[in-house]
Backbone as CSV, one residue per row, in Angstrom:
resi,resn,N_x,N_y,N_z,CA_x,CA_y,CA_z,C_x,C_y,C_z
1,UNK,1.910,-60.006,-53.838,0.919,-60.648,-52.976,0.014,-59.575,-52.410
2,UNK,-1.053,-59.979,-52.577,-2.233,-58.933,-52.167,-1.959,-59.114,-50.399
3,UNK,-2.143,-57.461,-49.775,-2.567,-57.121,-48.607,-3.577,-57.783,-48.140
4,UNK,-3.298,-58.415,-46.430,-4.309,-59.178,-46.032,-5.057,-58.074,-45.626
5,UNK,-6.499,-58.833,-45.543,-7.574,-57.855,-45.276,-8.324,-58.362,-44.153
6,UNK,-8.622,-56.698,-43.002,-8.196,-57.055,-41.621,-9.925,-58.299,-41.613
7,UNK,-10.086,-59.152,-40.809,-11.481,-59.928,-41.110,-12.410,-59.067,-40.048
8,UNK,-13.622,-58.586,-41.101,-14.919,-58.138,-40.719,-15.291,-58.925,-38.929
9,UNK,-15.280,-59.746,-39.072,-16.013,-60.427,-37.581,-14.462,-59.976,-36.658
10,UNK,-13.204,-60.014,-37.069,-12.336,-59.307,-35.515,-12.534,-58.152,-35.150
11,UNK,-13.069,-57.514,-36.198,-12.476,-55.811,-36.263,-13.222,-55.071,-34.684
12,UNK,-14.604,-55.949,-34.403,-15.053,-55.047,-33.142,-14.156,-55.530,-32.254
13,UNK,-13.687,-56.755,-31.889,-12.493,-56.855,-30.491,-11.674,-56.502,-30.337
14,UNK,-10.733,-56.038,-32.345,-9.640,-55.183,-32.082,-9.809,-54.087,-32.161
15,UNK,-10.729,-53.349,-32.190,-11.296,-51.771,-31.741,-11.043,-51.778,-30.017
16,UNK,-12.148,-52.677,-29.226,-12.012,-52.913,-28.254,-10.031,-53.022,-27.848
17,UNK,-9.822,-53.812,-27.964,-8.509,-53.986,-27.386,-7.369,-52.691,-27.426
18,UNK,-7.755,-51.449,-28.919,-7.061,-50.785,-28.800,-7.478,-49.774,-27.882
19,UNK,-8.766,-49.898,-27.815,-9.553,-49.080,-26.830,-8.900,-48.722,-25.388
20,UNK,-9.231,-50.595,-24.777,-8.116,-50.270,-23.739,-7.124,-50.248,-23.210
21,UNK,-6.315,-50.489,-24.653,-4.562,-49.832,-24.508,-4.403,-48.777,-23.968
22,UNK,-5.487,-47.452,-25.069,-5.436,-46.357,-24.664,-5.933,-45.744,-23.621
23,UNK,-6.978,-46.547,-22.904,-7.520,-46.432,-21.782,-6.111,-46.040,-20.353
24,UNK,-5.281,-47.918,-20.756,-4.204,-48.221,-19.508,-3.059,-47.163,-20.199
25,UNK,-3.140,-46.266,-20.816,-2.012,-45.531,-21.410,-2.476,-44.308,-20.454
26,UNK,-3.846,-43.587,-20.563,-4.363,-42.299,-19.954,-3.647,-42.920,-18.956
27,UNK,-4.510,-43.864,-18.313,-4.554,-43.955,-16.713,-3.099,-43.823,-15.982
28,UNK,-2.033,-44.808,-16.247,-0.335,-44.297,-16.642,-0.161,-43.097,-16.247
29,UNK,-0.570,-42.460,-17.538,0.212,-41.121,-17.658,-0.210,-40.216,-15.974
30,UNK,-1.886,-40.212,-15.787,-2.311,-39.807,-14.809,-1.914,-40.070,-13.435
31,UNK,-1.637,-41.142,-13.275,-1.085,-41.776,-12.260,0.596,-41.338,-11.793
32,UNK,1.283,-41.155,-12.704,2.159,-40.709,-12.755,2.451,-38.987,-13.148
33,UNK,1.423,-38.407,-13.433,1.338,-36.775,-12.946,1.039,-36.560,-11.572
34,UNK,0.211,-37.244,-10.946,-0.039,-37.302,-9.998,1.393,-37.419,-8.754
35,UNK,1.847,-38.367,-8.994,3.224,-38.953,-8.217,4.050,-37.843,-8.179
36,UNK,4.143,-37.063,-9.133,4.989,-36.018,-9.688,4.596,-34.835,-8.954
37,UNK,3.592,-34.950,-9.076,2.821,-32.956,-8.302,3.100,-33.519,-6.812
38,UNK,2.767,-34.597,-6.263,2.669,-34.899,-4.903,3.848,-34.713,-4.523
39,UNK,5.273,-35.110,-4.754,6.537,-34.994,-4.652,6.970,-33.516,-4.672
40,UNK,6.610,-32.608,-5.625,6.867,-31.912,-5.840,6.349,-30.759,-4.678
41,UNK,4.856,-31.650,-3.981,4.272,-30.437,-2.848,4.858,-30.809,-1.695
42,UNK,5.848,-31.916,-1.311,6.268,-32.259,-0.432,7.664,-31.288,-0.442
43,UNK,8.366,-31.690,-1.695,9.801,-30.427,-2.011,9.566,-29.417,-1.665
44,UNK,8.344,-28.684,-1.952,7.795,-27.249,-2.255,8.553,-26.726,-0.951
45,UNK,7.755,-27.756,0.384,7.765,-26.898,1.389,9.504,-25.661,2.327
46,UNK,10.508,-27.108,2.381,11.642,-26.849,2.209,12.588,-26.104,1.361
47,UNK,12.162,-26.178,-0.048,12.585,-25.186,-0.753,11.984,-23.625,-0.374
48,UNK,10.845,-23.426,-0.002,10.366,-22.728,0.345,10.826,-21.573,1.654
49,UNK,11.249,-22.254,2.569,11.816,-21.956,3.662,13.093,-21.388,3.264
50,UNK,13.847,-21.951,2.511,14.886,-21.893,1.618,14.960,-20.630,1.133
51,UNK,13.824,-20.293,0.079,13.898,-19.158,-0.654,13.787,-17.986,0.501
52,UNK,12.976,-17.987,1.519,12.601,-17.444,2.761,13.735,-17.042,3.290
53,UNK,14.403,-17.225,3.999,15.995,-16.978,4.519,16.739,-16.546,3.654
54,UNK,16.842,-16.694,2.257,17.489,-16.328,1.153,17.031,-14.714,1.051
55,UNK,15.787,-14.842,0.779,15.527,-13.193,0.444,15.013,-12.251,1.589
56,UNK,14.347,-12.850,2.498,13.468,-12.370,3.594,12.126,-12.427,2.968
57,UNK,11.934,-12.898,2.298,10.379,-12.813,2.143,9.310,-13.161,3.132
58,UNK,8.601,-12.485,3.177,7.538,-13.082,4.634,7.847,-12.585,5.633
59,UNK,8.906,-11.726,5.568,9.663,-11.360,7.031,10.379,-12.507,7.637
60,UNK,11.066,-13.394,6.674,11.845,-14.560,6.830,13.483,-13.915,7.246
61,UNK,13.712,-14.543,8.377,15.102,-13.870,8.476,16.369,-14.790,7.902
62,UNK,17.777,-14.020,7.548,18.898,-14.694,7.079,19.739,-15.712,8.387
63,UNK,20.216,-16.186,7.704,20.876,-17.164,9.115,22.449,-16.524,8.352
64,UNK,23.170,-16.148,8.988,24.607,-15.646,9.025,25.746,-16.819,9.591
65,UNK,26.730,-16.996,8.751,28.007,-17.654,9.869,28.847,-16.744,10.426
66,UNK,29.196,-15.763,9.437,30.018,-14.341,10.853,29.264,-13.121,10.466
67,UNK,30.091,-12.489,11.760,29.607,-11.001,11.770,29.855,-10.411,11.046
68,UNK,29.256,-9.018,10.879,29.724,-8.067,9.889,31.024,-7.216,10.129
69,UNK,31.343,-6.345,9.522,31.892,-5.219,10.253,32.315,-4.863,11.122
70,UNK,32.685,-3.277,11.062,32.657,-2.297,11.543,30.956,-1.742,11.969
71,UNK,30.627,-1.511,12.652,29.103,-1.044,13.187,29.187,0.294,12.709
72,UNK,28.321,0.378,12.291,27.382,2.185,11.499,27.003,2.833,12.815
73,UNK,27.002,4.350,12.601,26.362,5.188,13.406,25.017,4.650,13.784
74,UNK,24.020,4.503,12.295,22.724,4.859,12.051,21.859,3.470,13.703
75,UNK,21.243,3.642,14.625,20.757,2.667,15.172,19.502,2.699,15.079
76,UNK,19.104,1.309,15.613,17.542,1.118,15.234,17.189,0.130,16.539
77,UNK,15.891,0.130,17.176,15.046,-0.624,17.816,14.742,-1.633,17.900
78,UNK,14.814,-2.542,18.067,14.895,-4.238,18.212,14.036,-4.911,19.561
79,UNK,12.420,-4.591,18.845,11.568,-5.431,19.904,11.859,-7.215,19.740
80,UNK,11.224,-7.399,20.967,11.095,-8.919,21.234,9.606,-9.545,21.312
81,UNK,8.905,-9.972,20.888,7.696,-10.467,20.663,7.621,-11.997,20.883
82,UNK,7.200,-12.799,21.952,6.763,-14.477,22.308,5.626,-14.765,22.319
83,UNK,4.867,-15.788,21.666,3.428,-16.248,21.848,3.686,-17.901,21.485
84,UNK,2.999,-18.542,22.376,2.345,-19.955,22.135,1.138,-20.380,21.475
85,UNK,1.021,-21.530,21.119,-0.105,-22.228,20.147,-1.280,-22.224,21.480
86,UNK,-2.594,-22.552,20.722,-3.112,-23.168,21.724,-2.670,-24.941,21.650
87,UNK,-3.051,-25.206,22.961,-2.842,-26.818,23.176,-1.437,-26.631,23.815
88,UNK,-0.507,-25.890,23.657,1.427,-26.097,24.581,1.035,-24.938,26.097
89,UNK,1.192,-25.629,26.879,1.561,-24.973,28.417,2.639,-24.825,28.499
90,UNK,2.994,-23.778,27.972,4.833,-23.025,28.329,4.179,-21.850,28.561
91,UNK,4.919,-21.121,29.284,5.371,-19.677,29.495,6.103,-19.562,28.744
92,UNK,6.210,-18.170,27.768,7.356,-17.719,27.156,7.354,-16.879,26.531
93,UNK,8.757,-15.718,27.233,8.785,-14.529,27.163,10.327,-14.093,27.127
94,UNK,10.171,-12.494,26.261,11.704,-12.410,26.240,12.316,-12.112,27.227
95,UNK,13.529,-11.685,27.828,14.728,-11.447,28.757,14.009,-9.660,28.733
96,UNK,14.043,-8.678,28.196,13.918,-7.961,27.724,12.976,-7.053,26.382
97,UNK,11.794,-6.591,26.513,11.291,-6.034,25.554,11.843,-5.500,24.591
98,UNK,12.942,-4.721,24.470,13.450,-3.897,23.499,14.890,-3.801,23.682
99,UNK,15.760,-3.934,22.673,17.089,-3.059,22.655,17.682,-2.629,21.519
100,UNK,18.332,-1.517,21.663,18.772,-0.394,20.676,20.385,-1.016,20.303
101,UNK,20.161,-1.178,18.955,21.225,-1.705,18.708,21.554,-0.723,17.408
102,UNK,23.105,-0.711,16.643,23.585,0.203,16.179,23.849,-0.938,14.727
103,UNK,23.260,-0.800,13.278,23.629,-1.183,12.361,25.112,-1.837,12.169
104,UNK,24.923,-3.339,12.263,26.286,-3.584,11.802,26.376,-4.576,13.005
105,UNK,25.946,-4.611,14.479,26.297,-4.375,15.627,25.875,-6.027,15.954
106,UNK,26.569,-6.854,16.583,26.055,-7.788,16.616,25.647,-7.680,18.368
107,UNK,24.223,-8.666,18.611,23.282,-8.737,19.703,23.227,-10.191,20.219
108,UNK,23.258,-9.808,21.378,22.756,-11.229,22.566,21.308,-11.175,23.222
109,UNK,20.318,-11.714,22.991,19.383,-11.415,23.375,18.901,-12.878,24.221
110,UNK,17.779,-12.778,25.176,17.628,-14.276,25.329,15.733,-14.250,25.412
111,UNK,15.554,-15.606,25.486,13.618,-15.311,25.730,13.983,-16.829,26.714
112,UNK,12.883,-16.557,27.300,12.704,-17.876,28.534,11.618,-18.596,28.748
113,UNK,11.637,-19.997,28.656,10.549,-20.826,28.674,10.336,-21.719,29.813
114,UNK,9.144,-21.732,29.696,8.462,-22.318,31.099,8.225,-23.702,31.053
115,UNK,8.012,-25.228,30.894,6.829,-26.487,31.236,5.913,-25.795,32.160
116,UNK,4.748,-25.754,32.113,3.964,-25.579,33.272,3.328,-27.306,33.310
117,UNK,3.280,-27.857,32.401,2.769,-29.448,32.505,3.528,-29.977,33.317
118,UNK,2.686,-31.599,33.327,3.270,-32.525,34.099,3.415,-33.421,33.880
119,UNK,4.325,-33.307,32.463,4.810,-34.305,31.362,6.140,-33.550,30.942
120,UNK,6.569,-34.519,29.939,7.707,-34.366,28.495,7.246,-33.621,27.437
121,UNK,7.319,-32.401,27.100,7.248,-31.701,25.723,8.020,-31.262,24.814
122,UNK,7.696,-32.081,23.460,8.571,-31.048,22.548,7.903,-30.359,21.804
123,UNK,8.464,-29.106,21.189,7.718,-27.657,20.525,8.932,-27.213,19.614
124,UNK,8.795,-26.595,18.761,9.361,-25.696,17.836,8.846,-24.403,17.216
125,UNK,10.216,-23.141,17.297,9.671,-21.973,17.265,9.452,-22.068,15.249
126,UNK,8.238,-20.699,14.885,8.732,-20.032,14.244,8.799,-18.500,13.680
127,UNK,9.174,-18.165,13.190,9.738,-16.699,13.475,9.540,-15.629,12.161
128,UNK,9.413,-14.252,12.571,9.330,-13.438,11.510,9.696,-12.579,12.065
129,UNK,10.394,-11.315,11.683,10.280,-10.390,11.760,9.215,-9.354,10.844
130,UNK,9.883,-8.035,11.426,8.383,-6.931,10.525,9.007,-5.571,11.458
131,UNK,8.879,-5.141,10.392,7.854,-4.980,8.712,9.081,-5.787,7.991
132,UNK,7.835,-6.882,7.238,8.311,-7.583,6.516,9.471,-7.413,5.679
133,UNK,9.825,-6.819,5.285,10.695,-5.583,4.414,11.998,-5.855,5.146
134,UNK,11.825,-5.540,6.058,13.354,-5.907,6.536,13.774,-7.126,7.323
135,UNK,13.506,-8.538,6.873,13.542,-9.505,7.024,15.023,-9.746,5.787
136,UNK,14.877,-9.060,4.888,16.342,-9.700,4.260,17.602,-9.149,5.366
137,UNK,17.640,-8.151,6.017,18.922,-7.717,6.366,18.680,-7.979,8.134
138,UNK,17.802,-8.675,8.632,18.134,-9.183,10.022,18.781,-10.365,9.590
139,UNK,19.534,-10.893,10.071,20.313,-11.775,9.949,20.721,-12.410,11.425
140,UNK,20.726,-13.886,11.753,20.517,-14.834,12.808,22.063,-15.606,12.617
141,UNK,23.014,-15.409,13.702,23.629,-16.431,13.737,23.554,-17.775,14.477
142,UNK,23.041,-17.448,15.633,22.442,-18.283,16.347,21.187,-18.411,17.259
143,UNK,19.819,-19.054,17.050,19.308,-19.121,17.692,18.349,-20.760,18.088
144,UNK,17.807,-20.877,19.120,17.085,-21.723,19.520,15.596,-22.568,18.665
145,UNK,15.623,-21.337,17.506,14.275,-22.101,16.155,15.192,-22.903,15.428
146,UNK,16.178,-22.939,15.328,17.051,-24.263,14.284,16.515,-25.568,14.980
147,UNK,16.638,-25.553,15.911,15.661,-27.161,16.624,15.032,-27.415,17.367
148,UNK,14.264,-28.403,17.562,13.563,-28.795,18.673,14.013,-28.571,19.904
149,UNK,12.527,-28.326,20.834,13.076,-27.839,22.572,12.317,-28.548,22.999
150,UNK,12.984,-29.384,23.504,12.509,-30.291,24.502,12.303,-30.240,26.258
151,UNK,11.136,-30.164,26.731,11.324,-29.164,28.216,10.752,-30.626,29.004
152,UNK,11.447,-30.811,30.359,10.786,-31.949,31.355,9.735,-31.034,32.182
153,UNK,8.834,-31.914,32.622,7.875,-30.715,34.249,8.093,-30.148,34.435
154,UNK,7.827,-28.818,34.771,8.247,-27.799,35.108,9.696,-27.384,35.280
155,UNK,10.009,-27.348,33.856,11.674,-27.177,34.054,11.654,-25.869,33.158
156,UNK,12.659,-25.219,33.120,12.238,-23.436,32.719,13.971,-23.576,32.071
157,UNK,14.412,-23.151,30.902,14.972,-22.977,30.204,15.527,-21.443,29.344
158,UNK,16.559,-20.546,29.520,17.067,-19.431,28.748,17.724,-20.000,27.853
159,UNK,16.790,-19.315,26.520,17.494,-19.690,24.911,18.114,-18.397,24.624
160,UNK,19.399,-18.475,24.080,20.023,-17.477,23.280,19.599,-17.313,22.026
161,UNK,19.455,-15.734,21.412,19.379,-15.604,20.275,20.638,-14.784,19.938
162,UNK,21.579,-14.611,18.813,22.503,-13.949,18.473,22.304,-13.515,16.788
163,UNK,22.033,-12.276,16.803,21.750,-11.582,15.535,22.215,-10.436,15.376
164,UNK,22.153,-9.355,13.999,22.713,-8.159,13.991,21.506,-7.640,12.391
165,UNK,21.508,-6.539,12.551,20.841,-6.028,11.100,22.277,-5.356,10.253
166,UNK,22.344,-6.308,8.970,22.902,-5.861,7.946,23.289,-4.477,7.743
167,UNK,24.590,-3.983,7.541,25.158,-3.134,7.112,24.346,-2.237,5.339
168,UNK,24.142,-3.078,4.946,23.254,-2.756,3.870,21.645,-2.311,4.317
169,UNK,21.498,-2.679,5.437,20.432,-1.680,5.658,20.016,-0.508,5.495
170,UNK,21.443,0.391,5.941,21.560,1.277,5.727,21.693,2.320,4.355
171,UNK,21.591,1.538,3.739,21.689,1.982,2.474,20.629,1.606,1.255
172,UNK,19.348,0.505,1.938,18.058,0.123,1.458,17.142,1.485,0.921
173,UNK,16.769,1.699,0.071,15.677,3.085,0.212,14.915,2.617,0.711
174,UNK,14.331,1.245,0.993,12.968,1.058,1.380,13.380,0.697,3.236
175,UNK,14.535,1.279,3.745,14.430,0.946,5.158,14.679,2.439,5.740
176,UNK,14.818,3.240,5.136,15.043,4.913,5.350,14.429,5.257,6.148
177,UNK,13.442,5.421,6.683,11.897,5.597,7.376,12.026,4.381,8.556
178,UNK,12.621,3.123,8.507,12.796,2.271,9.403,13.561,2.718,10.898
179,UNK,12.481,2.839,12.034,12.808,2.935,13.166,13.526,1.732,14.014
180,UNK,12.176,0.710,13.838,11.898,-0.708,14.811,11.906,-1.624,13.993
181,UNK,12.208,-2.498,14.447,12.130,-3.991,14.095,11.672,-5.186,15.407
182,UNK,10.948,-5.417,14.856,10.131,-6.497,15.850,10.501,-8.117,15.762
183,UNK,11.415,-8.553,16.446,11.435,-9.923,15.993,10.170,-11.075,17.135
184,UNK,9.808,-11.592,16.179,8.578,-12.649,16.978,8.758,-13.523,16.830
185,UNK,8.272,-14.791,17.923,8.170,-15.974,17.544,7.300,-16.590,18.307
186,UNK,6.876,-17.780,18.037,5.836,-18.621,18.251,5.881,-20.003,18.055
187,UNK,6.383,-20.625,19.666,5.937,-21.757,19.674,4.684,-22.923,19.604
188,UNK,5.174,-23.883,18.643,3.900,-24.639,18.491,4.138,-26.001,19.213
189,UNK,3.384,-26.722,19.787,3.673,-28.500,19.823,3.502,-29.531,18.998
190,UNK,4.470,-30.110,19.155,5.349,-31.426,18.327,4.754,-32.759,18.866
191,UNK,3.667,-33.207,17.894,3.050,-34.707,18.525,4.329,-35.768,19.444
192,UNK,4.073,-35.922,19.874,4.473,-37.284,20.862,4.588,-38.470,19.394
193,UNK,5.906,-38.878,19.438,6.035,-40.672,18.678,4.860,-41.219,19.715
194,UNK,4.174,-42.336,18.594,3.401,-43.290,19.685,4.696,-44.034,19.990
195,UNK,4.194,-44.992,21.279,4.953,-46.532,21.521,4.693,-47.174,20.795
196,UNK,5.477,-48.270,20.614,5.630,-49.461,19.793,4.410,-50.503,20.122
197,UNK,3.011,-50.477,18.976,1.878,-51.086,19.717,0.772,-50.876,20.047
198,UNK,1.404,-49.238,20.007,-0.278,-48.491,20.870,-0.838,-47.946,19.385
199,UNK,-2.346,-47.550,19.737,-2.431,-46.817,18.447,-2.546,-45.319,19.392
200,UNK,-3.599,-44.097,18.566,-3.290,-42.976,18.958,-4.111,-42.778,20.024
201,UNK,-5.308,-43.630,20.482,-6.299,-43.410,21.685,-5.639,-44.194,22.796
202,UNK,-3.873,-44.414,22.417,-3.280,-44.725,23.486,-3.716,-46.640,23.994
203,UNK,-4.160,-47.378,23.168,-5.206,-48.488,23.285,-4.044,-49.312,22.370
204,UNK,-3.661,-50.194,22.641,-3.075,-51.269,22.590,-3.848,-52.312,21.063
205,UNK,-3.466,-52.577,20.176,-4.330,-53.213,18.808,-4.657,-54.449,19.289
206,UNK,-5.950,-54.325,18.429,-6.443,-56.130,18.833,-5.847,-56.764,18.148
């Protein structure tokens, strides 16, 4: 039996029709690269932080569950550095500018915050040390940037920080020359949840 033969008068609608198969096929695929990169810039950020604490990159510090050691001779300088965003009315400053601590050695340090408003604020620190470089071997067991700080009116608050610089410091070539270490941080403010109702000019929906 002879092959049917496709008919002259369909052939332009089924051009058309395959047309925009392939049309709703691009669009698909696009739509769904899209979904994919967006997800992926949302992951980014957390993983990111992640890799940060992992290596010190950025002057990202390690978060520790115990101490080290035995403490090394070799000691080193341990400034304290506080600054606020614009827009947050806190005061906040460390306990202490500087202390000399001995490789290995674990530290209590504190910084102290102010409300100067006459409201509810919440803020969150974040932190680097420097020279960047030695952000892998400061290491944090406990401090007050793991969460939100929530301050009433003028209510004034001492946060603990508890850290030590790595035993392997000492043995970095690239920390040899390392005197100081500066740890900083910088609080920013944390929008307010609206109420249930309001929009953001505080105005109630029609």
């Amino acid at each position: 039996m002879a092959a049917e033969r496709e008919n002259p008068v369909d052939a332009p609608a089924q051009a058309a029709r395959r047309r925009a198969r392939n049309h709703r096929t691009v669009a698909l695929s696009c739509a769904a690269f899209v979904a994919v990169m967006t997800g992926a810039a949302f992951a980014a950020v957390p993983l990111y932080q992640m890799f940060c604490q992992v290596t010190g990159f950025g002057g990202a510090t390690r978060v520790a569950q115990a101490a080290p050691g035995v403490p090394l001779e070799r000691r080193v300088e341990v400034r304290f550095d506080a600054n606020t965003a614009p827009g947050l009315d806190w005061s906040f400053t460390p306990e202490l500018r500087s202390v000399e601590v001995r490789v290995g050695e674990t530290k209590l340090a504190y910084y102290r915050v102010h409300n100067r408003s006459s409201q509810p604020v919440t803020a969150s620190a974040t932190y680097n040390v420097t020279p960047t470089q030695s952000g892998y071997h400061f290491a944090k067991m406990q401090c007050f940037c793991f969460t939100d700080q929530t301050l009433q009116p003028g209510e004034t608050l001492d946060m603990p920080v508890v850290f030590f610089v790595d035993p392997a410091f000492a043995e970095d070539p690239e920390m040899k020359g390392v005197k100081t270490i500066t740890l900083s941080y910088t609080f920013f403010p944390k929008a307010a949840p609206l109420a249930a109702g309001a929009t953001k000019d505080g105005k109630a929906p029609l």
